[in-house]
C-alpha positions as CSV (number, residue, x, y, z in Angstrom):
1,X,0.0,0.0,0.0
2,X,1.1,3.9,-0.5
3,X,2.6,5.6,2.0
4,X,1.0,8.7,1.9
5,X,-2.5,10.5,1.8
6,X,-3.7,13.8,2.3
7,X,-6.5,15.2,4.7
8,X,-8.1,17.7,6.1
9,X,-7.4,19.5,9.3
10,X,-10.5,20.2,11.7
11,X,-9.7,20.9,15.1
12,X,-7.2,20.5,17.8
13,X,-7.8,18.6,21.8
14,X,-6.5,16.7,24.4
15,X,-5.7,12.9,24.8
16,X,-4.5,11.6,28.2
17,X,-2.1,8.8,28.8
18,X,-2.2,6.1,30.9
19,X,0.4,7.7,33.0
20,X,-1.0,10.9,33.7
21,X,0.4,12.9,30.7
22,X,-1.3,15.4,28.8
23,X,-0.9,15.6,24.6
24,X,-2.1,18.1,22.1
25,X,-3.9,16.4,19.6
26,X,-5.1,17.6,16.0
27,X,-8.2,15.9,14.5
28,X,-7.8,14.9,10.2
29,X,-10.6,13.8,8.2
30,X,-8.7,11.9,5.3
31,X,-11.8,10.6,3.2
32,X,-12.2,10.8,-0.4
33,X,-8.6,10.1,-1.2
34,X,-9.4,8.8,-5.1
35,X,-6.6,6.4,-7.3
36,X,-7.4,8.4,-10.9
37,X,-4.6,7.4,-13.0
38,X,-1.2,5.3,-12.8
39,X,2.2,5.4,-14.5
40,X,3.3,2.3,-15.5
41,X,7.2,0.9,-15.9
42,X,8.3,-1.3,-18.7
43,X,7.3,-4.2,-16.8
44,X,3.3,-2.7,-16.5
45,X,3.9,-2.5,-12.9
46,X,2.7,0.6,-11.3
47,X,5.7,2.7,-9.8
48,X,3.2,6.1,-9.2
49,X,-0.5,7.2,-8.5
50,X,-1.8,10.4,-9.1
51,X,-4.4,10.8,-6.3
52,X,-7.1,13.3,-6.0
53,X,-8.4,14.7,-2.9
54,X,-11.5,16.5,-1.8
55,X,-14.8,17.0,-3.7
56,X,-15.8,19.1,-6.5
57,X,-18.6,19.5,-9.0
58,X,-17.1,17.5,-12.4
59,X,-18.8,20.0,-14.3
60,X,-16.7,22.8,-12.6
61,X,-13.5,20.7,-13.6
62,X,-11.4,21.3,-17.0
63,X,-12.2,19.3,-19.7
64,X,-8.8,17.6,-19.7
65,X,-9.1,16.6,-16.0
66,X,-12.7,16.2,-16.4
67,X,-12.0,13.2,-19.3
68,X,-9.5,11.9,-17.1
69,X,-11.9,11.0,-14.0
70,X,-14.4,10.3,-16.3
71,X,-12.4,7.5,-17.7
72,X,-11.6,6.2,-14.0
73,X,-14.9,5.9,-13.4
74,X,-15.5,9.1,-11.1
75,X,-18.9,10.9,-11.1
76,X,-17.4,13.5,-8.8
77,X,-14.4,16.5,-9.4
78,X,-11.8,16.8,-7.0
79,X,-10.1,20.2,-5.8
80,X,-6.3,19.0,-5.4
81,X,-4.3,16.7,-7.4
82,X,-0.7,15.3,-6.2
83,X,1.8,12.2,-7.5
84,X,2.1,9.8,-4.7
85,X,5.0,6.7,-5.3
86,X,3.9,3.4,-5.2
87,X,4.6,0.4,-2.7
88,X,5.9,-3.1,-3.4
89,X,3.5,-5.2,-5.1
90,X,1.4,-2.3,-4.9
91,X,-2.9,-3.7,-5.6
92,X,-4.8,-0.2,-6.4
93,X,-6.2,0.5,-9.3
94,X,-7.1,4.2,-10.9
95,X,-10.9,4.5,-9.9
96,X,-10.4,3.3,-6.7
97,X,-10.8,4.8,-3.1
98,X,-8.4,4.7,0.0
99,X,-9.5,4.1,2.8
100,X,-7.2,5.8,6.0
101,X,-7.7,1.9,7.8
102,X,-5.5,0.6,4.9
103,X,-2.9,3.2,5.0
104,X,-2.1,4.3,9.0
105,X,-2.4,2.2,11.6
106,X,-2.4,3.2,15.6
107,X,1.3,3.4,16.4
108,X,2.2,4.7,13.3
109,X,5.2,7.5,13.2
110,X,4.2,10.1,10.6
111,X,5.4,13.7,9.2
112,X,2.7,15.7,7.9
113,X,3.3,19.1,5.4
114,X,0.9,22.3,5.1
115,X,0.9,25.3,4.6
116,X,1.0,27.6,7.4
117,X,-1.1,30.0,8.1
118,X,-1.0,34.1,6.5
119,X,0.3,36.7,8.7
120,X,0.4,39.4,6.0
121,X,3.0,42.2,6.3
122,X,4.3,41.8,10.1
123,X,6.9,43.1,12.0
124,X,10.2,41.9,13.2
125,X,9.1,41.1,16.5
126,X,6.3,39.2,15.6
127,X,8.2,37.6,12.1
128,X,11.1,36.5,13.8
129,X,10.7,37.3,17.4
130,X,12.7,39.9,18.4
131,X,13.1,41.3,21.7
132,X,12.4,44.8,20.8
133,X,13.8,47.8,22.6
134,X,13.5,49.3,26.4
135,X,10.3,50.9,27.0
136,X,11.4,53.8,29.0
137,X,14.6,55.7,29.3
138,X,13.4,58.1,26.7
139,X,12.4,56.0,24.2
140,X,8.8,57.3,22.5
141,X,8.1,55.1,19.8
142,X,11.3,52.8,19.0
143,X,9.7,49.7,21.6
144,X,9.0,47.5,18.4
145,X,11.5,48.6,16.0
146,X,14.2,46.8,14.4
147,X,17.6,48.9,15.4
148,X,20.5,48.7,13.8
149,X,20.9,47.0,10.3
150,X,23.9,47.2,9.3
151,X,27.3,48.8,9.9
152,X,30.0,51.7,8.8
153,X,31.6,52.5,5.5
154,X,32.5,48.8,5.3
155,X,31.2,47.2,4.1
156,X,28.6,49.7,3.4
157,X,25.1,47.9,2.4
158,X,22.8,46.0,4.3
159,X,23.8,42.4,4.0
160,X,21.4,39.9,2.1
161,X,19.3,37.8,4.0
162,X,18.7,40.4,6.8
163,X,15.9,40.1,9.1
164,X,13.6,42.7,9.1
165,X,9.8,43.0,8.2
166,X,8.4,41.5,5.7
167,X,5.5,39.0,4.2
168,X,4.8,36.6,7.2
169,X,3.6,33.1,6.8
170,X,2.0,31.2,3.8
171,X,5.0,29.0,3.5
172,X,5.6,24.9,3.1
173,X,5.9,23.5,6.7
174,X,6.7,19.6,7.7
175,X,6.2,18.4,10.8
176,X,8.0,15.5,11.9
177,X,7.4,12.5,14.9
178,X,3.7,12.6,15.2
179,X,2.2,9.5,16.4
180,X,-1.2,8.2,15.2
181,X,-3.4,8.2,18.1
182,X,-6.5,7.1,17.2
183,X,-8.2,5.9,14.0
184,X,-12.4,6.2,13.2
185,X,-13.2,3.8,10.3
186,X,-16.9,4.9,10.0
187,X,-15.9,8.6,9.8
188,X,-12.2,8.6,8.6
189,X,-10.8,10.1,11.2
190,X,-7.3,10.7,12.3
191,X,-6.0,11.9,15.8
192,X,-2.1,12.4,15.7
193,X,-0.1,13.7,18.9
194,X,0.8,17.1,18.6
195,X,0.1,20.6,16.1
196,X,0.2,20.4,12.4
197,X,0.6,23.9,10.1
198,X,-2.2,25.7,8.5
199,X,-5.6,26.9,9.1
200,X,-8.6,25.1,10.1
201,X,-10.2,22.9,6.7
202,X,-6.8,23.3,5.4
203,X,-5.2,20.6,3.1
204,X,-2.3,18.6,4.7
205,X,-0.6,15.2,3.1
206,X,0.6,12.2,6.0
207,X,3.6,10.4,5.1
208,X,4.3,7.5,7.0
209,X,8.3,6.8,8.0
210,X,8.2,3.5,8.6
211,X,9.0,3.6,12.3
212,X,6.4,2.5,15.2
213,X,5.9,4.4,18.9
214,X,3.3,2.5,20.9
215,X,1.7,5.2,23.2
216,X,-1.1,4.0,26.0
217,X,-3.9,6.1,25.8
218,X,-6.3,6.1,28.5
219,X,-9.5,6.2,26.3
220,X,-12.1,7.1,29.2
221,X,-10.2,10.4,30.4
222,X,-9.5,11.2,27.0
223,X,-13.0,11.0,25.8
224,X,-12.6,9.2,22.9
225,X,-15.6,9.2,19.9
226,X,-17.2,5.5,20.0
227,X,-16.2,3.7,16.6
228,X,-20.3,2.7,15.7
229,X,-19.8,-1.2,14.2
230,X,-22.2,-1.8,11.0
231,X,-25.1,-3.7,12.2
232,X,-26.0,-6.7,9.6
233,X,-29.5,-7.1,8.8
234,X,-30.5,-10.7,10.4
235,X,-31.7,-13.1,7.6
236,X,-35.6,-13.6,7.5
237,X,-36.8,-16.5,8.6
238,X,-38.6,-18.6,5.9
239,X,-41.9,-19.3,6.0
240,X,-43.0,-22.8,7.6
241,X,-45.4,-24.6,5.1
242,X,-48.7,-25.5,6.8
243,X,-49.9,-29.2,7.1
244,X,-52.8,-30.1,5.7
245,X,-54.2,-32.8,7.6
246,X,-56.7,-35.1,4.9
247,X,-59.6,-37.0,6.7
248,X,-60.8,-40.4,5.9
249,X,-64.6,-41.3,5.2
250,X,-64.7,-43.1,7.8
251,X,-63.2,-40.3,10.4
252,X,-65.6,-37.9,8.4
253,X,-68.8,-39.6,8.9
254,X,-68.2,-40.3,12.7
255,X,-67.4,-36.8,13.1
256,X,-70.0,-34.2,14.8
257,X,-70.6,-30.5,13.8
């Protein structure tokens, strides 16, 4: 199976361990991760996917994307389209979708990438957290400002690279070591242990690492959401066929009404 897939993030709580600890978790929903093409090697054996994520009305797509789903089978666009590499032996097929059970498992050690959230035009203490400068001592309004940016005659410009104010946030941000806490099949739901970047309903892709960090979670204090089993429909009972019980003349005739 692929080692990545991309969700959305929701909210952010509060798990409880076992021991008493306290972690920050953030809440994914990684449903409708759709397989809607393939590249193929020499051997026809599928080393990439290109997977599309989220929903969107086909009509609204372009024509060639639109053809493209079409062909896989989709009756539905998507808003976000990414090449993920494909695993050994790998089973999907374009027109398929991935379900978070068969890609992350409780335990799992996983990096996650966003896009962090837009600051606008900020200042240095906020950008890159300066200290600022003393607020008395006859200083009026130079509390927040920058200071000194460069030096004398030599070498006599401001060197590149500088930190000053500027365009904050809105830039691609990995986290790594998250643990997966908690998985929902019925609503494809992800807790991992700690804060990812980006806003809320923003767009993030899970990679797995291959590594494994058991962590007890005492489900009770950390009020975990009850996984609701499908119920099978119980088979109806067939019919019994009636007996017909035939009388005899004899039995008839002796008989009173």
């Amino acid at each position: 199976m692929i080692a990545q897939m991309f969700a959305t993030k929701q909210k952010m709580t509060q798990a409880w361990t076992k021991s008493g600890k306290r972690l920050a978790v953030t809440c994914v929903s990684a449903d409708h991760n759709a397989v809607v093409s393939q590249m193929l090697d020499a051997e026809q054996k599928p080393t990439s996917f290109e997977i599309g994520y989220g929903t969107k009305k086909l009509k609204n797509m372009t024509k060639p994307l639109r053809s493209k789903l079409e062909k896989s089978g989709f009756s539905f666009g998507v808003k976000y389209l990414s090449q993920v590499k494909a695993g050994i032996d790998e089973a999907l097929k374009p027109g398929e979708v991935i379900k978070v059970q068969d890609v992350l498992q409780v335990g799992d050690v996983v990096k996650v990438q966003g896009t962090t959230k837009g600051r606008g035009f900020a200042g240095a203490m906020k950008r890159h957290n300066f200290k600022g400068g003393p607020k008395t001592h006859g200083q009026s309004d130079r509390a927040r400002a920058v200071g000194a940016i460069g030096q004398r005659t030599t070498p006599g410009r401001v060197f590149k690279g500088k930190k000053m104010p500027g365009h904050y946030g809105v830039d691609t941000q990995t986290v790594i070591g998250l643990v997966v806490l908690h998985i929902d099949p019925s609503t494809q739901q992800v807790w991992l242990s700690g804060p990812i970047p980006g806003s809320i309903n923003s767009t993030v892709r899970i990679s797995k690492t291959g590594q494994q960090k058991m962590i007890e979670i005492d489900e009770k204090a950390s009020n975990f959401p009850t996984i609701v089993q499908p119920v099978e429909a119980a088979p109806e009972a067939e019919a019994q066929p009636t007996e017909v019980v035939e009388l005899t003349p004899a039995v008839a005739e002796g008989a009173t009404v």
